[in-house]
N, C-alpha and C positions, 0 to 999 in steps of 0.2 A: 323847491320841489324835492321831494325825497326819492332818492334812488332803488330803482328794483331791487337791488342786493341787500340793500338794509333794509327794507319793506317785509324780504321773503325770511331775513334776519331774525327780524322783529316779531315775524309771526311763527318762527319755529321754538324764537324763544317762550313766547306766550301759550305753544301747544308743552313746551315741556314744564312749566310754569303750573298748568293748566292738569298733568299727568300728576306731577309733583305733590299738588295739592289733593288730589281724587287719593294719590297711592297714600299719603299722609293722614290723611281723613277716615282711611279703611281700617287704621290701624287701632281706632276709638272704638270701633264697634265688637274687635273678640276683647276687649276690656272690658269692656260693658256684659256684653254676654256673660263670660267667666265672674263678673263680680256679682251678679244677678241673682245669686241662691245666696248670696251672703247678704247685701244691702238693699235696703228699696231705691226705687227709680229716682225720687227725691232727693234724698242723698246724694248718688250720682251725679245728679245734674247740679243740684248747688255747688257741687264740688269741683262740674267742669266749668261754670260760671263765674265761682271767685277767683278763679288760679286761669282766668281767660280776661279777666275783666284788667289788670294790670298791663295788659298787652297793647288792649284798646283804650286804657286811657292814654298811654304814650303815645301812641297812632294818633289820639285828637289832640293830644297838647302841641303836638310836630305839623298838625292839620289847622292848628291857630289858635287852641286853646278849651281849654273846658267852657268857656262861655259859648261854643258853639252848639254844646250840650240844651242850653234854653230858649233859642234863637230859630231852633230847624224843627217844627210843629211837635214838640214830644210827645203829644195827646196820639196822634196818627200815628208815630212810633210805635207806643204804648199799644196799640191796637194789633198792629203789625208783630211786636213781640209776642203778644200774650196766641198768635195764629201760630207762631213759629216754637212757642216751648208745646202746644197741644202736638204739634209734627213729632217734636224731636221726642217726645210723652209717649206719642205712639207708637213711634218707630224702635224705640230703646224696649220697652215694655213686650213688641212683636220677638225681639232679642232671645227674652227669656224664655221661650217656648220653640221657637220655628228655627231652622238651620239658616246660618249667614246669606247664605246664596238664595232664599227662598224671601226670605227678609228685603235684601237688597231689589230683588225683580220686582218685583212688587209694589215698593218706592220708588222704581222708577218710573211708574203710573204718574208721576207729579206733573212732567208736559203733557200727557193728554188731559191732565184738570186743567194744566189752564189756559188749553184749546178750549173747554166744556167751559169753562168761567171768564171765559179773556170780556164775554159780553157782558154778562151783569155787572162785573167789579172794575171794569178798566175800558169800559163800551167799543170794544174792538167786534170784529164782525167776519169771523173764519169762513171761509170758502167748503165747498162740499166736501175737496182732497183732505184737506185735515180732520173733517168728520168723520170722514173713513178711516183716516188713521186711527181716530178713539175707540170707533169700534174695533178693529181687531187689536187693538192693547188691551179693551181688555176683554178681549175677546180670549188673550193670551191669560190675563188672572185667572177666568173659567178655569182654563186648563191647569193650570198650575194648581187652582183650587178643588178639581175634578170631583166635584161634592161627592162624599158619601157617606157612613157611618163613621168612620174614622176621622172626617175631615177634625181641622181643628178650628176653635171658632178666634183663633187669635189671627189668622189670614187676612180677617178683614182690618185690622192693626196697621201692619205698612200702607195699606188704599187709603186707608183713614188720612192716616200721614201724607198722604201723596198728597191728597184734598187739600187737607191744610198748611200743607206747606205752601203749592202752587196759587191758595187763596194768601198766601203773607207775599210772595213775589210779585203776584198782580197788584197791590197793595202798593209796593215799591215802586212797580213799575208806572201806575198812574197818578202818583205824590211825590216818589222821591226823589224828581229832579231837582238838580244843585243842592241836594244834603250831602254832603263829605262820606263819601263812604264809611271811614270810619266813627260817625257819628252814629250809622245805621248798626253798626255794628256793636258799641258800648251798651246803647239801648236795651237791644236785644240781650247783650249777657248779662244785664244789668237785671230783667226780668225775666231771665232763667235760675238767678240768685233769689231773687225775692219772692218770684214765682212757686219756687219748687219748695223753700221755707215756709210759705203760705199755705201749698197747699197739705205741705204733712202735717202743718199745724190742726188741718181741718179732716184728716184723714187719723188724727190718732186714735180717734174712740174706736174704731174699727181693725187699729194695727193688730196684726197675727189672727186676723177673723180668717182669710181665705186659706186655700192650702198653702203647704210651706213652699213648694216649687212652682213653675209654671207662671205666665204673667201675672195672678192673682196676686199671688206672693211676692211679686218682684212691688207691686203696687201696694199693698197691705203690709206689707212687713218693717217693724220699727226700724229706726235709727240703731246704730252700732257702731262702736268707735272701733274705728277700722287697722289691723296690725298693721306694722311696717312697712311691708311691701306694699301691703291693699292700699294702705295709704297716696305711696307714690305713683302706683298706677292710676288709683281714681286723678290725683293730682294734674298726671299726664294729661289728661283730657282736655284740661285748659290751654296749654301751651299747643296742642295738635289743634284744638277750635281755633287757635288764634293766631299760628304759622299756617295753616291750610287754607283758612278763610283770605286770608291774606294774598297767598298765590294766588288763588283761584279770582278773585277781583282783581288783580294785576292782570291775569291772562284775559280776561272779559273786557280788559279797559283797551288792551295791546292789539286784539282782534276780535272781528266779530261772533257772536254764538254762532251763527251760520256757519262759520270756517272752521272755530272748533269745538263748538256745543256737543258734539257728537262723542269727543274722547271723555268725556265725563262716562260713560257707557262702559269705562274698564275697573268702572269699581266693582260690577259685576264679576271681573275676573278675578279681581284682589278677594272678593266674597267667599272665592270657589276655593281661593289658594288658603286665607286663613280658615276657612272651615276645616278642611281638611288637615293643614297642618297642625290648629289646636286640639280639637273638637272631633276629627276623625268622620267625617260629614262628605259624603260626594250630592251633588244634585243628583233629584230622579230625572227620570226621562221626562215625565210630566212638567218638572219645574225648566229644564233645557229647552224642549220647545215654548212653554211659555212665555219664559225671559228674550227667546229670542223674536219674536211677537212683539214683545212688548220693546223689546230696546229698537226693531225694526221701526215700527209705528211712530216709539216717542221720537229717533233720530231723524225723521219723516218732518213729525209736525216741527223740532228745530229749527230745523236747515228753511223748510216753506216756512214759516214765520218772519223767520230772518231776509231771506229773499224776497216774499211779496214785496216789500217797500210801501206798506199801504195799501196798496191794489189788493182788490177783492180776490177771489181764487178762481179761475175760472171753470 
């Protein structure tokens, strides 16, 4: 029987595990951003793929070996990746255009996708209360999108993301019991590499068509061999994908989402902090009540997720 002290132990190590990996993870995104008028999205991402993927294959050879690589459905994998680089596609891409903080609320639409998807992909069957959550989440995008002539049409980029991302978890979560986490993981970087080499291959006749700034360009725009520095920060990326992902399934395996699904919700704050610090970016009033809508609702459907236990919502 394990004792209260080490239980409450165990779960604060897991929230700081859990912080650790959110603050760690925030820090990919003003790289991204900042490299965004120099290289295309492609690039970046092959680049946090190859210099991630050494990480994760250590993790599977210490998990029993590369032959667990052929063993754990790679087709369904493969399925699963190819959901998960269209996320990270979109979300890096919304970078180039939209303020960190604006970016980040927005993505966090991803639990109320997959309250809205939990039934098609994973035949789960949410109760009215989390319906309601989805509506005022995004009920909160509205707002943060508050259409008008101005708006931008790269807003709907992060939702995009949220979609597809909350469509690759459902994925996981209705397949990927007893694959090795780090199995799940190789996969994925695996066809963020090959992915994102494939798809500039199929996007050159069109490199330098759209404008030079703005996500067009971040999407359109050639390969460039990257100076010194750009170099190691694109490089960064991999080791931040593969120390953060890392904590952050430590913290999920140590305690429930229920318990602390909800601190994921301060990459929001990390968003506000490097905006501002690099970028010189405050949220508007619009994007503040939005986000706070939406990180309300998404923290909503977590927690009741985790809780029902099954049981419908009454």
């Amino acid at each position: 029987m394990i004792a209260v002290p080490a239980r409450i132990g165990g779960e604060r190590l897991a929230m700081a595990s859990l912080l650790g990996g959110v603050a760690l993870f925030s820090i990919q995104d003003p790289i991204i951003k900042a490299m965004s008028g120099a290289y295309p999205v492609t690039e970046t991402i092959a680049f946090r793929g190859a210099f991630a993927l050494p990480i994760f294959t250590y993790l599977v050879m210490r998990a029993g070996g590369l032959g667990l690589l052929r063993r754990h459905r790679p087709r369904v994998l493969l399925g699963r990746g190819l959901l998960m680089l269209a996320a990270y596609t979109s979300f890096y891409l919304a970078l180039a255009e939209l303020p960190l903080a604006t970016t980040v609320a927005l993505w966090f639409t991803a639990p109320l996708f997959m309250v809205a998807l939990s039934g098609p992909i994973a035949g789960e069957h949410p109760g009215w209360r989390r319906w309601v959550a989805v509506l005022v989440g995004f009920g909160g995008v509205l707002v943060i999108a508050h259409p008008s002539n101005d708006t931008s049409w790269a807003v709907a980029l992060p939702v995009l993301a949220g979609a597809f991302y909350a469509s690759g978890q459902l994925v996981a979560r209705r397949v990927g019991g007893g694959i090795p986490a780090p199995v799940i993981s190789w996969q994925q970087n695996a066809v963020y590499l090959v992915g994102a080499l494939a798809a500039s291959a199929l996007l050159a006749p069109l490199a330098g068509a759209g404008d030079d700034a703005g996500s067009l360009g971040f999407l359109l725009r050639p390969w460039a061999l990257p100076s010194g520095e750009d170099f190691l920060l694109l490089a960064l990326c991999g080791p931040i994908a593969g120390i953060g992902s890392t904590l952050i399934v430590y913290a999920y395996r140590s305690a429930g989402p229920g318990r602390i699904g909800v601190l994921e919700y301060s990459a929001m704050l990390w968003a506000v902090l490097w905006g501002f610090a690099v970028f010189g970016d405050l949220p508007t009033r619009w994007t503040l009540v939005g986000a706070l809508l939406i990180a309300a609702s998404g923290a909503y459907a977590v927690v009741r997720s985790a809780d029902r236990s099954g049981a419908p919502d009454a």
